[in-house]
N, C-alpha and C positions, 0 to 999 in steps of 0.2 A: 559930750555935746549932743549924742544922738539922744541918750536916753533925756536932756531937757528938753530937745523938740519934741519928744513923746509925750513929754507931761504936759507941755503946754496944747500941743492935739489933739487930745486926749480931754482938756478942758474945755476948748472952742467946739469941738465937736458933741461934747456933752452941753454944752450951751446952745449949739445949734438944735438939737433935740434928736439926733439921729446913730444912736451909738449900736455898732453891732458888737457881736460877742470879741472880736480882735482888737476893739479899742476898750478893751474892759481891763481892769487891774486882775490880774489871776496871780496867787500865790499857791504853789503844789507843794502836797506835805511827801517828803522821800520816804518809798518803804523801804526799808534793810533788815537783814536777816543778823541771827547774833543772840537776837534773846529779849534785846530790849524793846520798849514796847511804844514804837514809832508810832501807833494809832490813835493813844491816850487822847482825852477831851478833843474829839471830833468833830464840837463847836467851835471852839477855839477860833481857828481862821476867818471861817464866814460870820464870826460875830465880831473878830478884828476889821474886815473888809465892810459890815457895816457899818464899825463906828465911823472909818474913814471915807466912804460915800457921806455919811452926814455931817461932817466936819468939813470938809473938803470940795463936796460936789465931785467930786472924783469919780467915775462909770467902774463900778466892780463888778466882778461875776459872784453868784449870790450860792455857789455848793463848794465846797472843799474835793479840788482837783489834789488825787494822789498820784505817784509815779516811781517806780524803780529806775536807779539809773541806767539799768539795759535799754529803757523803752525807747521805742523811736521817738516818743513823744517830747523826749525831756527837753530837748532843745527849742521848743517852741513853750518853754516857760522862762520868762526871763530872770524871775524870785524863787527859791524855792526854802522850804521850812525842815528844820528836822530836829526832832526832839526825842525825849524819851530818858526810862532809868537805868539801864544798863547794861550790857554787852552792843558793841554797833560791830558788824565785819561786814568790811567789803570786799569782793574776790576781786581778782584783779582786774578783769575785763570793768568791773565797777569804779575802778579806781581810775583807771585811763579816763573814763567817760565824766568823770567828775571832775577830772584835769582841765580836759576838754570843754568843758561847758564853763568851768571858769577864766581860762583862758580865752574862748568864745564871747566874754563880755556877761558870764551868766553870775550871780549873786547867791549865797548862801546865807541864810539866816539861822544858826542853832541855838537852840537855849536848853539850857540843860535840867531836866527835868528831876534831880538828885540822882547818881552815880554812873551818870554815864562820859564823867568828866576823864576818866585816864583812857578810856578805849576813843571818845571822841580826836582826844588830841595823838592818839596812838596811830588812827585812820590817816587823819588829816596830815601825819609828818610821810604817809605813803605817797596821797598825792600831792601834796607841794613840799618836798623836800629840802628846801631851801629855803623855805620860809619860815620864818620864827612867827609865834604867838606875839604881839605888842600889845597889851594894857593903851586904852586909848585915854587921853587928858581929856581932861571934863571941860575943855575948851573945844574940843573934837565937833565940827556942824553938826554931827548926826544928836548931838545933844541941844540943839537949839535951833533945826530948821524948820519948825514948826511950832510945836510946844519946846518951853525953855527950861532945861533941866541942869541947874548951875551945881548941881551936886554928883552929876555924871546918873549911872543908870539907874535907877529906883527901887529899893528894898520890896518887892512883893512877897516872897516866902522866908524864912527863918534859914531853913535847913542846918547847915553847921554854925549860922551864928554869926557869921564872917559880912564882912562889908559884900555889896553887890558888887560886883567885877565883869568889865566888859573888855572885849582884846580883841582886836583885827588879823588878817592873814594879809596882804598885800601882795598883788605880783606888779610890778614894771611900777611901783606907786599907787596904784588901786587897789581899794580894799574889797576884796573880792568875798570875805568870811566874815562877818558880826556875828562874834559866841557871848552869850553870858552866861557869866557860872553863880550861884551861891544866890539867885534872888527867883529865878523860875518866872521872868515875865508873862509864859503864854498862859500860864497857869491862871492870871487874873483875868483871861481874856473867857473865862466860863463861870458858871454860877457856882457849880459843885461843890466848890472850894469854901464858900461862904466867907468871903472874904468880906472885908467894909467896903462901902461905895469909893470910899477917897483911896481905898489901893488899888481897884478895882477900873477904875478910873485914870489911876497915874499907869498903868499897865496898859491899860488902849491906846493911852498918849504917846509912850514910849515905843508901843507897838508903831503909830502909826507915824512917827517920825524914823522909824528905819526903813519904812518902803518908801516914802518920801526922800528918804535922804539918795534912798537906793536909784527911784525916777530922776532927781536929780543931778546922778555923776553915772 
């Protein structure tokens, strides 16, 4: 309930015409140590956060906010991104902190960039140990509360071949983890890739319907 009153304050207030940097959508990319390479396509985000200002009218902040989960900052991001190819380690003091902020009401969005799928879920079984991965049904809202995606997440990269695959972490009922494996959405969210317009495209939508989904619940 809090984060739809955000979204909808967050829109009057941007209708009003008076939006400071607190009423802005901010998504931080987490650094982690490991190997893998959490910094890759550096566009990425603030070219997501535009597409969704212009889609949306939605007030975002226009630079890519990074953060370690030691920082005192982390808490005052409600979103946070992490991606990358391969090794993720978090010490422990990292892991409490991750607990904590999802428990907290904080969101994580990962998508996996090719091979950082067994250390991602290796991490992840540290801090919610009790949580299983679930495969989400292509009836799932985050598939259709904005853009409508009746085939669940959308094929952007090849990698091993396999369908795109998307899975939640949940605690108490809330989905507090959206991973996708085998499609590398953020990757459509930059040019480098040279991707076609229409994947390129379906990769912002997608994009932009998990922060949406995420303001909304």
């Amino acid at each position: 309930m809090r984060k739809t009153i955000f979204f909808i304050l967050i829109l009057l207030i941007s209708a009003a015409g008076s939006v400071t940097a607190q009423d802005k959508l901010i998504i931080a990319r987490v650094k982690y140590s490991g190997g893998g390479d959490w910094y890759n396509d550096p566009a990425a985000i603030p070219n997501l956060l535009d597409f969704i200002n212009r889609e949306t009218g939605i007030p975002v902040a226009t630079t890519e906010k990074k953060v370690a989960l030691t920082d005192e900052k982390l808490f005052s991001y409600p979103i946070l991104f992490l991606t990358g190819h391969g090794r993720i380690r978090f010490n422990e003091i990292e892991v409490k902190r991750l607990r904590e902020f999802l428990n907290y009401g904080g969101f994580l969005y990962a998508d996996d960039d090719y091979g950082m799928d067994k250390y991602f879920h290796a991490v992840m079984k540290k801090v919610l140990p009790k949580a299983k991965f679930i495969e989400l049904p292509f009836s799932h809202p985050i598939y259709h509360i904005h853009f409508d995606f009746p085939g669940g997440p959308p094929k952007i990269h090849e990698h091993d071949g396999g369908p795109a695959r998307a899975y939640g972490l949940f605690l108490n009922g809330r989905m507090v983890v959206y991973y996708t494996f085998d499609t590398n959405i953020s990757d459509g969210w930059v040019a480098t890739h040279n991707d076609p317009p229409k994947i390129r495209e379906e990769a912002f939508k997608m994009g932009a319907n998990i922060m949406l989904w995420n303001l909304m619940n």
